[in-house]
C-alpha positions, 0 to 999 in steps of 0.5 A: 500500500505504497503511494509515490508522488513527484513535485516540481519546483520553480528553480528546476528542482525536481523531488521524488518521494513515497511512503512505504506500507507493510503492516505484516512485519518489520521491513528492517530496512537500513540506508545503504551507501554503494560505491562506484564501479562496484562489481554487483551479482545477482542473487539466485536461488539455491546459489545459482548463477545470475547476472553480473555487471559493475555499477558505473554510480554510486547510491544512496537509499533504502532497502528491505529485509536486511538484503545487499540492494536497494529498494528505494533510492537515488545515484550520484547523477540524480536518477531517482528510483522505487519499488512498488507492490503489485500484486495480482498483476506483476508476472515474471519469466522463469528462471532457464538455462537460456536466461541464467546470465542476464537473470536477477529478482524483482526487488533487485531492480531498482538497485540494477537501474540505479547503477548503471542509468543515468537518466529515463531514456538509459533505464529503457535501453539498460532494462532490454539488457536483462530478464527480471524471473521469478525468485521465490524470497523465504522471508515472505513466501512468495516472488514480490510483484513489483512495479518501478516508477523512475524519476530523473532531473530533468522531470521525466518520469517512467513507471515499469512493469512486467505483466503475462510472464515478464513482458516488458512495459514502458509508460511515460509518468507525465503525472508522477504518482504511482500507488498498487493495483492494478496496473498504471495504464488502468489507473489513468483511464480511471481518473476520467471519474474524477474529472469534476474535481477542483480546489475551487469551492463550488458556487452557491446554488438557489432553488426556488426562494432558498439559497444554499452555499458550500458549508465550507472550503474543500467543496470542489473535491466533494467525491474525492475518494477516502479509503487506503485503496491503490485506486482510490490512493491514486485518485488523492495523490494527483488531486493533490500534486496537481493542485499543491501550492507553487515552491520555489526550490528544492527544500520547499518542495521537498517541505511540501512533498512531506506534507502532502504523503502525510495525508497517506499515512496509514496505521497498523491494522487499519488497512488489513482488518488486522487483529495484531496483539497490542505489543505488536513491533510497528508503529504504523504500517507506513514503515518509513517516508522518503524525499529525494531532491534530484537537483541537489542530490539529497536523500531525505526520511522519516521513520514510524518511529521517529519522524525527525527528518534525516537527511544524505548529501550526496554530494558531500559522500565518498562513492570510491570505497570498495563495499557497502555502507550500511546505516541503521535508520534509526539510532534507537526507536523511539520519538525525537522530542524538544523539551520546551517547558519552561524551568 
């Protein structure tokens, strides 16, 4: 239940950020730091052989289940990358003799685009160079099915899918949101339903000898769906980028992106009909919310269970070391407070 939005500002700034639901379990998800010409191998099951290929940026982002690559995340040329679930449509091919040395998994994607692309137009030419196959992961039980949305500097935007036993799928994001279920070409047909919707109040309306105004501002978005659906999540997320007051650049936008994934925030159980014990580990099912400013190359979070805002600067990192730096997300889970009662 993952919601991605992007925000343009006046400078040229271009941010990208989602938030991360999982309500089942803790992701246990760390900031990876990856160097520069980094030989990278993917990873098949029982051992077998996979891809092999060296990563030409380095990396800074998210991954998940303690594992080597990145799900979510940003290289040092500004080429913004995300895994999202999708379930019940993402299909992938089986793993052969034949495709054995061009083969990696789904949640190895973002990672494999992210070091080698440089912008939209590479991620379409890198991604002909590979077959994403069906790995089964122990951790949940299943192969993710995943769908990707790629943002570069220059405002592009592309959403990724592989769908009828891997077939490849480009679509062109000029809205730059992206939720779940099902599939991206779907949700724009879907929009025409909501094509009344307007952050302007509806007029006042007369009938007869009684006049009948709006009860209050927000009228124009009457019918704007509430629910945690993907559709309906959809529906909200280009309702309010769309509409988002103007920023003039990277951090404002970035201030501003924050506020609008607040309104996808989601609770433990309030989603899945859950009966979680009380002393379950998650403070919400919105595990982590990330920003990534593209122009000036920051890497930005906050967690369930601190939501002090984090930041990486990539250019102030050094990409040439020879591993991967691995940063718990938070020092210690608990919420970062300022004490300002007066002594």
């Amino acid at each position: 239940m993952c919601t991605g939005i992007r925000l343009k500002a006046a400078d040229g700034a271009v941010v990208y950020g989602r938030t991360q639901e999982w309500g089942a379990f803790d992701l246990m998800s760390d900031v990876l730091i990856v160097p520069r010409n980094l030989a990278m191998k993917s990873l098949m099951p029982g051992g077998q052989k996979g891809a092999h290929w060296q990563s030409r940026h380095g990396l800074v982002g998210l991954n998940g289940l303690k594992r080597p690559y990145i799900i979510d995340g940003v290289n040092e040329k500004g080429l913004a990358c995300g895994a999202f679930y999708l379930p019940g449509f993402a299909k992938y091919e089986a793993y052969t003799p034949e495709n054995l040395d061009i083969a990696i998994n789904s949640l190895e994607v973002v990672h494999y685009i992210l070091s080698v692309c440089e912008n939209v137009a590479d991620v379409k030419e890198a991604l002909q160079k590979v077959k994403v196959v069906n790995v089964v992961f122990k951790e949940i039980g299943i192969c993710p099915p995943l769908h990707y949305i790629v943002t570069d500097p220059n405002g592009e935007s592309l959403v990724i899918e592989y769908v009828d036993q891997g077939e490849l799928k480009f679509y062109d994001n000029p809205l730059g949101v992206i939720t779940n279920a099902p599939t991206f070409d779907w949700h724009l047909t879907n929009l025409r339903n909501y094509v009344n919707l307007s952050p302007v109040a509806v007029p006042p309306k007369k009938l007869d000898d009684i006049s009948f105004a709006p009860l209050g501002a927000g009228s124009g978005f009457l019918g704007l769906p509430g629910d945690f659906t993907p559709p309906s999540r959809f529906v909200r997320a280009v309702a309010f980028t769309q509409t988002a007051r103007r920023t003039k650049d990277g951090i404002d936008a970035v201030q501003e992106l924050f506020r609008i994934l607040d309104n996808f925030n989601i609770g433990v159980g309030m989603a899945e009909g859950s009966d979680l014990q009380q002393d379950f580990p998650l403070k919400g099912a919105t595990q982590w919310t990330t920003a990534i400013d593209t122009k000036n190359l920051i890497f930005y979070y906050h967690t369930c269970w601190n939501r002090r805002l984090r930041k990486l600067d990539l250019k102030a990192i050094d990409f040439g070391g020879d591993e991967i730096v691995t940063i718990p997300m938070d020092e210690e889970r608990i919420e970062d407070m300022q004490d300002i009662t007066p002594q």
